[in-house]
Backbone as ProteinMPNN parsed JSONL, in Angstrom:
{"seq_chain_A": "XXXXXXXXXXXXXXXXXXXXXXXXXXXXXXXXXXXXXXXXXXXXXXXXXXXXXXXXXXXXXXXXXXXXXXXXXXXXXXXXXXXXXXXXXXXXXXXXXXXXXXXXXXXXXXXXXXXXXXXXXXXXXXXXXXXXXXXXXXXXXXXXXXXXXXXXXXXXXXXXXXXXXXXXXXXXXXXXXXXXXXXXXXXXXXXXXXXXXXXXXXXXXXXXXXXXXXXXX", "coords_chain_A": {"N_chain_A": [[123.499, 74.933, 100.389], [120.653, 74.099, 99.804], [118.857, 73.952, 96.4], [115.812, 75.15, 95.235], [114.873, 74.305, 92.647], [116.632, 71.818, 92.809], [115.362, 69.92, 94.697], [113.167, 69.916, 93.875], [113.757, 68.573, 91.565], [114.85, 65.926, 92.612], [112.563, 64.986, 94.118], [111.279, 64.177, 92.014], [113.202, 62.314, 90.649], [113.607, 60.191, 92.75], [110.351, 59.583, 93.102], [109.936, 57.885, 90.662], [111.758, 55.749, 91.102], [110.799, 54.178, 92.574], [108.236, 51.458, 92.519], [106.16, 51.093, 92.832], [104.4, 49.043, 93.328], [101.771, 46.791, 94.528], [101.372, 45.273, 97.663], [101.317, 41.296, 97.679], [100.525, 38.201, 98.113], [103.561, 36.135, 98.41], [106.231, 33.524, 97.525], [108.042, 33.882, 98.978], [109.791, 36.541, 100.829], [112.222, 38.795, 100.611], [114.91, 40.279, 102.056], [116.436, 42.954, 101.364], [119.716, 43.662, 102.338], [121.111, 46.443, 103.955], [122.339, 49.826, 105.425], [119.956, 50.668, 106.703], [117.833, 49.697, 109.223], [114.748, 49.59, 108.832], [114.553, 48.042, 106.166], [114.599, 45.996, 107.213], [112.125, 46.044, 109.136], [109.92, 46.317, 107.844], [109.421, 43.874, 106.257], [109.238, 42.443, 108.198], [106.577, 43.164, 108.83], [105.255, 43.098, 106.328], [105.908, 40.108, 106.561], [103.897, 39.21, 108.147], [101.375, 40.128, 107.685], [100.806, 38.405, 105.969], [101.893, 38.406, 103.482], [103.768, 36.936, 103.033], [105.594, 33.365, 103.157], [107.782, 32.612, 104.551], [110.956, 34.622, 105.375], [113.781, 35.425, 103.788], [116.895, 37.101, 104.933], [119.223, 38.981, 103.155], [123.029, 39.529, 103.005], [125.814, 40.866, 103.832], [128.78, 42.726, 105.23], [129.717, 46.11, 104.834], [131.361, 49.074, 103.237], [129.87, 51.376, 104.586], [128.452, 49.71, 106.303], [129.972, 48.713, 107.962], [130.676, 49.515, 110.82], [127.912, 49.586, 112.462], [126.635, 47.472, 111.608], [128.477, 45.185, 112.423], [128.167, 42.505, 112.332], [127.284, 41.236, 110.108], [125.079, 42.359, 107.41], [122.43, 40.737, 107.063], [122.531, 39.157, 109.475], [121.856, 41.208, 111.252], [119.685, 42.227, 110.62], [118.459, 39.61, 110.969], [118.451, 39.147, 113.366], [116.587, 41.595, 114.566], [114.373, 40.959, 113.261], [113.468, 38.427, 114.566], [113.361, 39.704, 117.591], [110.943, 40.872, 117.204], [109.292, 39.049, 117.123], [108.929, 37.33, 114.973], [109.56, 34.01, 114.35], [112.074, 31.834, 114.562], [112.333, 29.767, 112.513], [111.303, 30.996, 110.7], [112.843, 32.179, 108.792], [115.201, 32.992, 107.238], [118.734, 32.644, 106.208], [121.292, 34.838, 104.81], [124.381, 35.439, 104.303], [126.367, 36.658, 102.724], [126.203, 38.237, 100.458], [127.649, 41.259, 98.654], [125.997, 43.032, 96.974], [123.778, 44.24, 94.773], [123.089, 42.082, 92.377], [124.83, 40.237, 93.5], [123.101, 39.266, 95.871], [120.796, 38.907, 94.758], [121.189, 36.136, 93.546], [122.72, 35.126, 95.465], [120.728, 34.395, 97.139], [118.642, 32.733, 96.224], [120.048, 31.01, 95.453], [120.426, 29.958, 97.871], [117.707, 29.539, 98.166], [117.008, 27.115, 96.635], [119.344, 25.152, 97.218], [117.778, 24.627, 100.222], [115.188, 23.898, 98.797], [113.019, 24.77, 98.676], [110.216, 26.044, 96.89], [109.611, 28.315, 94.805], [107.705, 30.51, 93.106], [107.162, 33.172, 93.333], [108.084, 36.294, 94.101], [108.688, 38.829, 97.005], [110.394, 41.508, 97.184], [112.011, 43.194, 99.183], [113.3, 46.531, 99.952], [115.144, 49.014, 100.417], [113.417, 52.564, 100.09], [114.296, 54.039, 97.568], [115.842, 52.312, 96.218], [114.186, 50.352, 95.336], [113.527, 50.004, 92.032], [116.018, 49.142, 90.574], [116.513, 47.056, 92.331], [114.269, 45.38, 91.644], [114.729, 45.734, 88.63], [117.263, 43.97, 88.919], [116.307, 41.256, 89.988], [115.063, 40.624, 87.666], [116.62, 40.459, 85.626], [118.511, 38.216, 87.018], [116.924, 36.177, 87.983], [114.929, 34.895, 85.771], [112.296, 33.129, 86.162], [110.438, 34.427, 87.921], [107.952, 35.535, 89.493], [108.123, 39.07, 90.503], [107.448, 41.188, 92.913], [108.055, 44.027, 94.188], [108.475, 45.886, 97.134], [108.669, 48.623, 100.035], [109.138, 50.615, 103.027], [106.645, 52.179, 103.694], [107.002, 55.794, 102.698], [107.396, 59.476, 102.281], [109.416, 61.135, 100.244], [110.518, 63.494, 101.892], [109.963, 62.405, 104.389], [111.831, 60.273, 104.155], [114.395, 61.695, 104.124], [114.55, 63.199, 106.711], [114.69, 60.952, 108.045], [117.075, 60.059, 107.314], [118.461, 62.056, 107.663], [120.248, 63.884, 106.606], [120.336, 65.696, 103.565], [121.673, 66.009, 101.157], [123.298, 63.783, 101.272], [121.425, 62.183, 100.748], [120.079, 62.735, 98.146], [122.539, 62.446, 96.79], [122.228, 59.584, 96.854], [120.07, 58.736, 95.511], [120.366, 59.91, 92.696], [123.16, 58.15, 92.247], [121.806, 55.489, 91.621], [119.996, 55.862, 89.948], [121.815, 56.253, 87.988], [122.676, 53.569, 87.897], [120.539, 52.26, 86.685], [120.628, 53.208, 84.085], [123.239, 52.877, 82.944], [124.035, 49.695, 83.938], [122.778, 47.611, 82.647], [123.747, 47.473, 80.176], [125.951, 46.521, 80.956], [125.037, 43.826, 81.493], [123.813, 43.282, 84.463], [121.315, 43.889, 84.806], [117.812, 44.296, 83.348], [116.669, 46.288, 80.825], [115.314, 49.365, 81.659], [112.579, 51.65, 80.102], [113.298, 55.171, 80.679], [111.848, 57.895, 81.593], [111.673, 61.142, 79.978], [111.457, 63.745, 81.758], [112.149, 62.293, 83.642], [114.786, 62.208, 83.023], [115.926, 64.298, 82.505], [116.172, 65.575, 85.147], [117.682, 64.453, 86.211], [120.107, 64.95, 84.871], [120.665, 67.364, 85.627], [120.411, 67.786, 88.666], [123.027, 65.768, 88.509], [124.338, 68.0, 87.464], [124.44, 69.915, 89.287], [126.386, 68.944, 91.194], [125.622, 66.467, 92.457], [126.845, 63.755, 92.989], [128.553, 62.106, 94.251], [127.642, 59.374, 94.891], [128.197, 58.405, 92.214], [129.16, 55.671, 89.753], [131.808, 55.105, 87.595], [132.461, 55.28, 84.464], [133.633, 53.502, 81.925]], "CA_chain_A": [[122.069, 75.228, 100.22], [119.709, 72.945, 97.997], [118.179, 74.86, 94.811], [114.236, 74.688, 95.226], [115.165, 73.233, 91.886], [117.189, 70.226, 93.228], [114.73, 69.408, 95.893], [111.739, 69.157, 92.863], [114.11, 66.934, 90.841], [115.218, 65.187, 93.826], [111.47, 64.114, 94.285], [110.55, 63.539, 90.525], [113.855, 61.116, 90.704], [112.344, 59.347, 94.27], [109.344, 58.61, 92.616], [110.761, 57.056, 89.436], [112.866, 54.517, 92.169], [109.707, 53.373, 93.691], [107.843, 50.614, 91.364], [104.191, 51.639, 93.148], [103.205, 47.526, 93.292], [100.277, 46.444, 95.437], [101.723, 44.245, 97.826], [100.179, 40.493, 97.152], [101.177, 36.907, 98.633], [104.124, 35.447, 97.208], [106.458, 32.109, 97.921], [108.992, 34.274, 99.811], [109.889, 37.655, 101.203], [113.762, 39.059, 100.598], [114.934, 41.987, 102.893], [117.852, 43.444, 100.958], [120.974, 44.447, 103.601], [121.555, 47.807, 103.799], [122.427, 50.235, 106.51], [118.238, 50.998, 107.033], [117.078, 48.533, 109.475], [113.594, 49.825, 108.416], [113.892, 47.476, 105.717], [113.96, 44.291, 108.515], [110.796, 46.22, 109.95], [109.418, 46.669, 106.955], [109.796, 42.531, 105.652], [108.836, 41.762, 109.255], [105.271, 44.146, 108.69], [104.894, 41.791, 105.08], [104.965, 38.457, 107.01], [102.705, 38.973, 109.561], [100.263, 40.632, 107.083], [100.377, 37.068, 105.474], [102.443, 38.072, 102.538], [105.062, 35.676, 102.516], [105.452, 32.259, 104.834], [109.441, 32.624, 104.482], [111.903, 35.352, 104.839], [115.345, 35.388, 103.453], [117.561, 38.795, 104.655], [120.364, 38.954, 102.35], [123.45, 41.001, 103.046], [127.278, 40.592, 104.4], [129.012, 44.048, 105.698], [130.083, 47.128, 103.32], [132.138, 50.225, 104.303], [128.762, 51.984, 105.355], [127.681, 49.071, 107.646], [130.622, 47.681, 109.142], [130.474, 49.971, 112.283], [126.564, 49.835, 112.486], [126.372, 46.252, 112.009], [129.494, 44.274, 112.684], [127.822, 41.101, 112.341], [126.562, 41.218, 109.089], [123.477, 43.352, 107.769], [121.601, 40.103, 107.132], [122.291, 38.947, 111.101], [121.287, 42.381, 112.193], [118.361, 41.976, 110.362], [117.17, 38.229, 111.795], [118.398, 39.459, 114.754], [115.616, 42.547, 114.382], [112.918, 40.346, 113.07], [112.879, 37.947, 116.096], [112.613, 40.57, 118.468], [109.924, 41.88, 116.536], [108.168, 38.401, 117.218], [108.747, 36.066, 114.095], [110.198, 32.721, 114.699], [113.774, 31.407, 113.956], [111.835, 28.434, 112.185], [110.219, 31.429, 109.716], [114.185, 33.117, 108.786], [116.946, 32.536, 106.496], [120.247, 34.33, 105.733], [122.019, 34.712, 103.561], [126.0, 36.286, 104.719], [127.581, 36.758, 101.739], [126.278, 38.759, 99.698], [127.881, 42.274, 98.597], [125.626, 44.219, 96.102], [122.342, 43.897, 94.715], [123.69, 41.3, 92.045], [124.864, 38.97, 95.074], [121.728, 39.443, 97.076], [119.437, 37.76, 94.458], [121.768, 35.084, 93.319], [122.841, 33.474, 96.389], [119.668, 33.877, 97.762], [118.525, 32.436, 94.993], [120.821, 29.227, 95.759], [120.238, 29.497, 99.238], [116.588, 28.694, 98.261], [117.34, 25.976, 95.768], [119.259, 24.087, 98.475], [116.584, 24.543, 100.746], [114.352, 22.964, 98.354], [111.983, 25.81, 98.713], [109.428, 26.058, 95.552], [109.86, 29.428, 94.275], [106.993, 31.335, 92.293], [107.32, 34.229, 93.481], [109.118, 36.664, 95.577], [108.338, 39.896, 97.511], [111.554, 42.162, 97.476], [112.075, 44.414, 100.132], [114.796, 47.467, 99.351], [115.112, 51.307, 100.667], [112.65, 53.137, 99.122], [114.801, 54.342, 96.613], [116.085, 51.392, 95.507], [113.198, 49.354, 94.801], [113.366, 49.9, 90.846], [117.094, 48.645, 90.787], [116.221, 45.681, 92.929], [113.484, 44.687, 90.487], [115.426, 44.973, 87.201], [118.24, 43.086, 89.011], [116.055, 40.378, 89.776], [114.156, 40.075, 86.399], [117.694, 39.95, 84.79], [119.085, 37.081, 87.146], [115.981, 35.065, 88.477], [113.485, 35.483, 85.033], [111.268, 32.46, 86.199], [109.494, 34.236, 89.439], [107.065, 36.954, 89.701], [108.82, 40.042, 91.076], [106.983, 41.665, 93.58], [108.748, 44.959, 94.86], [108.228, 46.541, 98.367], [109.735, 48.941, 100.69], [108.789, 51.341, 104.178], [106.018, 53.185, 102.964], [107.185, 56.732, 103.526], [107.48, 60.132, 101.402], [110.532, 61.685, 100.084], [110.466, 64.281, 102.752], [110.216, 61.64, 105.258], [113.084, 59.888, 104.279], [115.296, 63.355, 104.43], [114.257, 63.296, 107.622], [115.015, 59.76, 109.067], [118.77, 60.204, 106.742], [119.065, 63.5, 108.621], [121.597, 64.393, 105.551], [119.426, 65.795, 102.305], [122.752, 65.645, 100.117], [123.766, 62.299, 101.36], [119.946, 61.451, 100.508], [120.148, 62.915, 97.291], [123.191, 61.639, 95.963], [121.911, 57.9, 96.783], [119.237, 58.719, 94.322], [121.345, 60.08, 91.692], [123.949, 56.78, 92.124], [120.678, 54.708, 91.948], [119.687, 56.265, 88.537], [122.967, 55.999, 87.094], [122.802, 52.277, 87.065], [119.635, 52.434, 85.863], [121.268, 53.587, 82.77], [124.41, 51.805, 82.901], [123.94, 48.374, 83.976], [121.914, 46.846, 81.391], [124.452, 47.194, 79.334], [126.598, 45.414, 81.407], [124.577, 42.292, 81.975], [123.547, 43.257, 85.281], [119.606, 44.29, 85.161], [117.206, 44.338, 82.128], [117.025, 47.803, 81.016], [113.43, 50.0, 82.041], [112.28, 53.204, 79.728], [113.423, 56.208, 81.876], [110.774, 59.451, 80.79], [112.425, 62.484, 79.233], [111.508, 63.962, 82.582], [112.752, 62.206, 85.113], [116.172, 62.129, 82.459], [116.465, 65.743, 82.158], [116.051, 66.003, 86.304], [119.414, 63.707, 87.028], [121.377, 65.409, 84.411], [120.769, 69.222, 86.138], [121.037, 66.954, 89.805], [124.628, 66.071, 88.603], [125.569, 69.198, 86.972], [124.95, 70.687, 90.861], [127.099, 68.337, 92.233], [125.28, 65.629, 93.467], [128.089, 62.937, 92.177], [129.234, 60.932, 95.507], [127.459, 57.692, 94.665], [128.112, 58.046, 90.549], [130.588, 54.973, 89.957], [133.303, 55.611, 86.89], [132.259, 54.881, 83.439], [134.418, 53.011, 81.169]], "C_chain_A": [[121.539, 74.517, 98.973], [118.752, 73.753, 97.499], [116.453, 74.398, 95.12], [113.994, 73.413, 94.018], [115.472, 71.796, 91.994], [116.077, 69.837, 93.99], [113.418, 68.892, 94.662], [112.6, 67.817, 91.819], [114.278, 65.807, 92.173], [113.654, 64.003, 93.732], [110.733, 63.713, 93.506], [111.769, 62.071, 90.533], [113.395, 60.194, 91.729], [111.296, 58.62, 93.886], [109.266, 58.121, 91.189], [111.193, 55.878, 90.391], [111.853, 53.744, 92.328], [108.38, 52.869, 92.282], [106.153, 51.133, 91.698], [103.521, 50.083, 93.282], [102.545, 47.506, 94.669], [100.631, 45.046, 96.344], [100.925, 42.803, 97.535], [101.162, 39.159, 97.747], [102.162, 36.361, 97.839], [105.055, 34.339, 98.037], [107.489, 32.542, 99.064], [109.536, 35.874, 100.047], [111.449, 38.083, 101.571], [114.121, 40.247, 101.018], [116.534, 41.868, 102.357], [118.82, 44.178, 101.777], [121.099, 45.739, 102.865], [122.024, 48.41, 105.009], [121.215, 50.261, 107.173], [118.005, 49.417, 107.698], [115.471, 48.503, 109.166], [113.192, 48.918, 107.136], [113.636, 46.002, 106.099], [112.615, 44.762, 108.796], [109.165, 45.963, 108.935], [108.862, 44.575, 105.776], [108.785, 42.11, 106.714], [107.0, 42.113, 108.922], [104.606, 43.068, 107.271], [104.448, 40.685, 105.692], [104.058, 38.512, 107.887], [101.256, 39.637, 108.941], [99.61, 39.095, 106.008], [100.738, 37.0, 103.702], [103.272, 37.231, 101.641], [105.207, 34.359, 103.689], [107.145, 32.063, 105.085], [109.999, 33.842, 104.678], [113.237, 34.932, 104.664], [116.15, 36.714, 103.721], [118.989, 38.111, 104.46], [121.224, 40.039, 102.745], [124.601, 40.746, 103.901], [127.448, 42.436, 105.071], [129.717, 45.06, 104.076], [130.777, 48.126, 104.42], [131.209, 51.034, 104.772], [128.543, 51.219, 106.361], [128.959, 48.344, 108.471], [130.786, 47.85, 110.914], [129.354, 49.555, 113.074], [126.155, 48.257, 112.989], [127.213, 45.324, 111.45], [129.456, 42.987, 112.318], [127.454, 40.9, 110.92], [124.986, 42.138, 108.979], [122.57, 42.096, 108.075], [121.43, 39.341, 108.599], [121.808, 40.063, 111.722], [119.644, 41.888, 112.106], [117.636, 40.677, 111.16], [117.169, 38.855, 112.708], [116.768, 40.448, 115.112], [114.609, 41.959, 114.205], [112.485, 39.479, 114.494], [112.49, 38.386, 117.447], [111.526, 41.652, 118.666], [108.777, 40.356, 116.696], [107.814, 37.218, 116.32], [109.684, 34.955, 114.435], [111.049, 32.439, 113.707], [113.29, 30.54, 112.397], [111.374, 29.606, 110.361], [111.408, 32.53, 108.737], [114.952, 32.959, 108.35], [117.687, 33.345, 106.215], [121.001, 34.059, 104.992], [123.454, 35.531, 103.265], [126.333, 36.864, 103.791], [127.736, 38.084, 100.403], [126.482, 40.502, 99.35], [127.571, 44.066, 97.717], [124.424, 43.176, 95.641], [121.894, 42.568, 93.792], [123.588, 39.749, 92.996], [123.684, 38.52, 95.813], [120.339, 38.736, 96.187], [120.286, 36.376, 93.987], [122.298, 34.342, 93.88], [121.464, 33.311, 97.579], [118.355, 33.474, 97.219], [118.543, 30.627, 95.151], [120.38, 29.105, 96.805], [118.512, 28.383, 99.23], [115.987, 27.158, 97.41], [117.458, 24.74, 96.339], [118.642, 24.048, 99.092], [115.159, 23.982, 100.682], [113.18, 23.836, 98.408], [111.322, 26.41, 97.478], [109.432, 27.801, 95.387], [109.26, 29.708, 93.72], [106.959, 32.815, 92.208], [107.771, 34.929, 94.548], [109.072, 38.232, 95.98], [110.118, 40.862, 97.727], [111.731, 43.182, 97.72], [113.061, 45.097, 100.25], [114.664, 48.635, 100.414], [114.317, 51.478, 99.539], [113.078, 53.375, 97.61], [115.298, 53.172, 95.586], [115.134, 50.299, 94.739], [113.42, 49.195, 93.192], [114.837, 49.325, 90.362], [117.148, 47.303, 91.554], [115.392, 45.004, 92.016], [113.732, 44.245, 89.218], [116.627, 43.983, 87.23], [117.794, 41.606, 88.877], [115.118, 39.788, 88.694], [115.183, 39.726, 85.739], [118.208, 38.528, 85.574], [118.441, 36.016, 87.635], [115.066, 35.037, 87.35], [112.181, 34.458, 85.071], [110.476, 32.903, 87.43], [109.142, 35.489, 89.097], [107.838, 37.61, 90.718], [107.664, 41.094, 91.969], [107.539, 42.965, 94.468], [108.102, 46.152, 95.925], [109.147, 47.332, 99.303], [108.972, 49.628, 102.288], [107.811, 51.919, 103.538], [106.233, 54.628, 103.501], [107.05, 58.076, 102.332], [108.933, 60.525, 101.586], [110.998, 62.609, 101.192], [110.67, 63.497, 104.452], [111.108, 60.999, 105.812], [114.162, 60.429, 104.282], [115.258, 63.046, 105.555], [114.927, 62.348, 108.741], [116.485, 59.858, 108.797], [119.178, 61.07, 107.74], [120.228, 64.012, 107.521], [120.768, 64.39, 104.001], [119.906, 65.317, 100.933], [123.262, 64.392, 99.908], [122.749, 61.588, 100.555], [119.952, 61.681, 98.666], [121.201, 62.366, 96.358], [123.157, 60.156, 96.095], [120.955, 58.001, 95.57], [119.783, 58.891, 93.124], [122.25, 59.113, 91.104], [122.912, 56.044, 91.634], [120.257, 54.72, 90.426], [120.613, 55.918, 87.41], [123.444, 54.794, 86.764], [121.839, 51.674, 86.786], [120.24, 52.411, 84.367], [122.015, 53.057, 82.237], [124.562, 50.268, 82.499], [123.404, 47.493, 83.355], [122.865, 46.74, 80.477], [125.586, 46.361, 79.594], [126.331, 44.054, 82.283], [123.963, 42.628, 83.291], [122.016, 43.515, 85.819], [119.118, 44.579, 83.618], [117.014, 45.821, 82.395], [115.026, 47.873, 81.465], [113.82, 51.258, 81.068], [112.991, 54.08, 81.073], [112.749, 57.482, 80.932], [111.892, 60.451, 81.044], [112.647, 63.266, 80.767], [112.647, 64.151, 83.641], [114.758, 61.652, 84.642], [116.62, 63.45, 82.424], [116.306, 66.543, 83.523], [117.491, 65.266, 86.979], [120.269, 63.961, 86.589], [121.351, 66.678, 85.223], [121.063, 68.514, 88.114], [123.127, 66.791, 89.214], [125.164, 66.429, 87.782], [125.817, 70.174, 88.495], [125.997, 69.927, 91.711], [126.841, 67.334, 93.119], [125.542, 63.794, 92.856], [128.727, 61.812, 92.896], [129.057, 59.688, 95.134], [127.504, 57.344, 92.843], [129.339, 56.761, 90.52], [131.294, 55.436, 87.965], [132.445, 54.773, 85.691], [133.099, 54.768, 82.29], [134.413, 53.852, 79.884]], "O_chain_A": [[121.83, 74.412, 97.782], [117.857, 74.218, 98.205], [116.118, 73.215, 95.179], [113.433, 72.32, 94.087], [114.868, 70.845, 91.499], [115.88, 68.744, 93.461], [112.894, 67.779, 94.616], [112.246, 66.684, 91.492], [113.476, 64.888, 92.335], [113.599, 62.808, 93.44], [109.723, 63.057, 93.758], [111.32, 60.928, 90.438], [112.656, 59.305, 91.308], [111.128, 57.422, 94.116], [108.125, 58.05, 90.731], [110.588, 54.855, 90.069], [112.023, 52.53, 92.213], [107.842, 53.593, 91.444], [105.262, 51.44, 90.907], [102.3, 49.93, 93.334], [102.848, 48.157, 95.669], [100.299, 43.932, 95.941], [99.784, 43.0, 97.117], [102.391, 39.222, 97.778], [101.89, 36.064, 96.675], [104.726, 34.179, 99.212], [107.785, 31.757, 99.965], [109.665, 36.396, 98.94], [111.911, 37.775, 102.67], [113.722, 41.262, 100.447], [117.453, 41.122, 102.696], [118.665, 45.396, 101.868], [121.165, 46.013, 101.666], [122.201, 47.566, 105.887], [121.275, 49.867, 108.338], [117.984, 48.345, 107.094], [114.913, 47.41, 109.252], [112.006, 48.817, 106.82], [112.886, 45.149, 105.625], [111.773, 43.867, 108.718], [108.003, 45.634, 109.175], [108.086, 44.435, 104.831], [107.721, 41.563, 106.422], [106.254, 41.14, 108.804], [103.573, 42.409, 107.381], [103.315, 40.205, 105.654], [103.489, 37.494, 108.28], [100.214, 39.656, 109.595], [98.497, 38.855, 105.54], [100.305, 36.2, 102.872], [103.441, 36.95, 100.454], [104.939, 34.477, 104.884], [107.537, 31.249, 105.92], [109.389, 34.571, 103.895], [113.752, 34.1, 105.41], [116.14, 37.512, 102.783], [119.627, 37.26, 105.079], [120.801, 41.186, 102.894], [124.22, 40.285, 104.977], [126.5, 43.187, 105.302], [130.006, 44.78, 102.913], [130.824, 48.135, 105.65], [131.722, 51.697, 105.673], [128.4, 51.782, 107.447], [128.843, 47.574, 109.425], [130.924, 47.04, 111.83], [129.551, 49.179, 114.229], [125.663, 47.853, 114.043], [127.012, 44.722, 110.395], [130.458, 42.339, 112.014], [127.33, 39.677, 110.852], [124.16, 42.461, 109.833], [121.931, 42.128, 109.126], [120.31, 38.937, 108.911], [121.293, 39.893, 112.827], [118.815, 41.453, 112.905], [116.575, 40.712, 111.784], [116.102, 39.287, 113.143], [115.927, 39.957, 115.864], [113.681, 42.281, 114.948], [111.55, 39.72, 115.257], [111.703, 37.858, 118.232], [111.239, 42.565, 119.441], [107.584, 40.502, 116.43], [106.934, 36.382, 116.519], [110.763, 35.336, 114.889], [110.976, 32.632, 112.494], [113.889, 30.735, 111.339], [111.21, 29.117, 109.243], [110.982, 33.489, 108.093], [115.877, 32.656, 109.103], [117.503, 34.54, 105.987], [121.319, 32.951, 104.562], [123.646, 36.149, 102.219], [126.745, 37.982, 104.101], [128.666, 38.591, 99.775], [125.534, 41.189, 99.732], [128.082, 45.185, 97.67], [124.173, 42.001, 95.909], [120.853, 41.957, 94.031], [122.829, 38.788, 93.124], [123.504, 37.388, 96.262], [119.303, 38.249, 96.641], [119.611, 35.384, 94.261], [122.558, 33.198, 93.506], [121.274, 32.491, 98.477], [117.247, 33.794, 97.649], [117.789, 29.658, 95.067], [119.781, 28.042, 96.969], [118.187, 27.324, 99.767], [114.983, 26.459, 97.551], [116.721, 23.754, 96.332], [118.289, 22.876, 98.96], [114.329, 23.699, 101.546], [112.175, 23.24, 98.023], [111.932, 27.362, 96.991], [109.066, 28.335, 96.435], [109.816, 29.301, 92.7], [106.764, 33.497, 91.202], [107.89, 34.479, 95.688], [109.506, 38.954, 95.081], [110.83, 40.512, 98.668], [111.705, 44.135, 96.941], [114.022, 44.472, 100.698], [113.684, 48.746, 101.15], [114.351, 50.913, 98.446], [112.413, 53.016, 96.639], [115.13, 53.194, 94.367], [115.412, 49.607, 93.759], [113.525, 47.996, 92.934], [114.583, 48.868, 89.247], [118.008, 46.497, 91.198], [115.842, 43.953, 91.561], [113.4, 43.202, 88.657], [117.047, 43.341, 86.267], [118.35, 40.791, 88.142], [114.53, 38.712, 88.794], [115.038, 38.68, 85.105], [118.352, 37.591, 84.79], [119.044, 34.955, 87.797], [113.949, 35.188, 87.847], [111.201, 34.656, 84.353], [109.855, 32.038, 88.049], [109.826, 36.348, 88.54], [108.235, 36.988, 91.703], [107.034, 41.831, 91.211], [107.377, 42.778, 95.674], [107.399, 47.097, 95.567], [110.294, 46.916, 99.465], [108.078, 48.876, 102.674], [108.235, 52.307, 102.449], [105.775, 54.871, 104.617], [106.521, 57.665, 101.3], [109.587, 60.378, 102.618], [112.184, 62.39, 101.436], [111.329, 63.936, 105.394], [111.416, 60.874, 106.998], [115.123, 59.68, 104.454], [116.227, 62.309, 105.738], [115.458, 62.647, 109.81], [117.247, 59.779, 109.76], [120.091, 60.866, 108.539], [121.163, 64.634, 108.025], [120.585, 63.353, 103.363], [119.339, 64.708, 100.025], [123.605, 63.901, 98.833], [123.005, 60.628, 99.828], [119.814, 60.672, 97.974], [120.879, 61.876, 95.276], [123.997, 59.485, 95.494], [121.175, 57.241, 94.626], [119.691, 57.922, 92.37], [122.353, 58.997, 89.883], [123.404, 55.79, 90.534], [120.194, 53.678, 89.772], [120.351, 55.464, 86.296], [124.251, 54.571, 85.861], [121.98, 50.47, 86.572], [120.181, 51.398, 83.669], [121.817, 52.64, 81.096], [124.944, 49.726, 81.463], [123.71, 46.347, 83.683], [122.8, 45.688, 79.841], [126.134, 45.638, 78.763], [126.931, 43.477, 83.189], [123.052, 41.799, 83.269], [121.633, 43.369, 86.98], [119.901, 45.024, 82.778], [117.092, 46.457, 83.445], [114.078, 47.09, 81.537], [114.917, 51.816, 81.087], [113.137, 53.634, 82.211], [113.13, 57.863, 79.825], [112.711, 60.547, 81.958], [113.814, 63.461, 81.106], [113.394, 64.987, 84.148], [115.613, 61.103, 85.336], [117.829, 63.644, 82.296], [116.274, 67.774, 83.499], [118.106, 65.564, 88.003], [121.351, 63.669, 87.099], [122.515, 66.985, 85.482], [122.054, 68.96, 88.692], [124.091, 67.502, 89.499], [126.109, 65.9, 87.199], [126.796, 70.85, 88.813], [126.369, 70.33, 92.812], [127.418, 67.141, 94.189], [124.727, 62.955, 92.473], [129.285, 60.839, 92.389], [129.988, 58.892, 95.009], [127.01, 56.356, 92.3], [130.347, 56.892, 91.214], [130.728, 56.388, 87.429], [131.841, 53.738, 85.972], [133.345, 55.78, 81.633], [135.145, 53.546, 78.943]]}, "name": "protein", "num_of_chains": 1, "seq": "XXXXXXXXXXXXXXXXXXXXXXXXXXXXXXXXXXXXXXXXXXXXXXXXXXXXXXXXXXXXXXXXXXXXXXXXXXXXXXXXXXXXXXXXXXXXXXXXXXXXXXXXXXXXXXXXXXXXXXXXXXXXXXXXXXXXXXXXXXXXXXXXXXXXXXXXXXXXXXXXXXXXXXXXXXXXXXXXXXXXXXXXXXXXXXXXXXXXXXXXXXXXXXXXXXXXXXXXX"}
């Protein structure tokens, strides 16, 4: 049973994750692999609004997606966009990459070789992740406007589509924790985190919501 408590941090941490930008045209549109094909639908919904004239979905398999999508997330994903109506011609992939790290830096290169002018770049996550996708790519791309996008949905919503509140909750919790972390280890420029939404992820994992914390040196 989740604490009325947990469920209000839960959704003060949620909306901390989520950057709030205004989507806006930029040189290219990056659908970060995950298990959520919602964020192919969600990339696909960008280009056809005339956000981006490129996509790139980034994203190899993980022990969450290897059942789901065998092929790679980022082949699920084209796969998903073209039967959603965008052309092969308008689609790049990017196999390889295994964390959020990977996912801007070889698609990064991918667009280098490609020869593809780069100003800016629309980056499409899970809701939750968006603020972790953004400081990743300000730390390893710092010449392109960062543009961060996801499903537009509410916390409650995305409970819903998870079907697992705890599962849902400890992605947020993991999510936060390298927030905190990773800056210090080269991996994302750090962000403020408010007293708040710091004194809502320590009482989150003093209940136990610890699954996605990774091990601190």
């Amino acid at each position: 049973m989740i604490s009325a408590q947990a469920w209000a941090d839960a959704k003060m941490v949620w909306d901390f994750h989520q950057m709030h930008h205004e989507p806006r045209p930029c040189s290219v549109a990056i659908g970060l692999g995950s298990h959520d094909l919602g964020v192919a639908d969600a990339t696909v919904d960008l280009y056809r609004r005339g956000m981006a004239p490129l996509i790139v979905f980034t994203g190899a398999t993980s022990r969450t997606t290897q059942a789901l999508m065998p092929r790679g997330e980022a082949v699920h994903y084209r796969e998903r966009a073209l039967e959603l109506g965008v052309p092969a011609s308008a689609v790049m992939v990017e196999p390889r990459a295994r964390n959020t790290g990977e996912n801007i830096r070889y698609s990064r290169e991918l667009l280098e070789q490609g020869g593809v002018d780069v100003s800016s770049v629309l980056l499409v996550s899970k809701p939750y992740e968006e603020r972790r996708a953004y400081a990743t790519a300000r730390k390893l791309w710092p010449g392109v406007d960062v543009v961060s996008a996801s499903t537009p949905m509410t916390f409650m919503e995305y409970v819903d589509s998870i079907g697992d509140a705890k599962r849902v909750i400890d992605m947020l919790v993991g999510a936060l924790q390298r927030l905190l972390i990773y800056p210090q280890q080269g991996f994302m420029v750090s962000q403020a985190v408010p007293n708040d939404v710091s004194a809502a992820y320590a009482r989150l994992v003093d209940e136990g919501f610890t699954s996605r914390l990774v091990p601190v040196p």
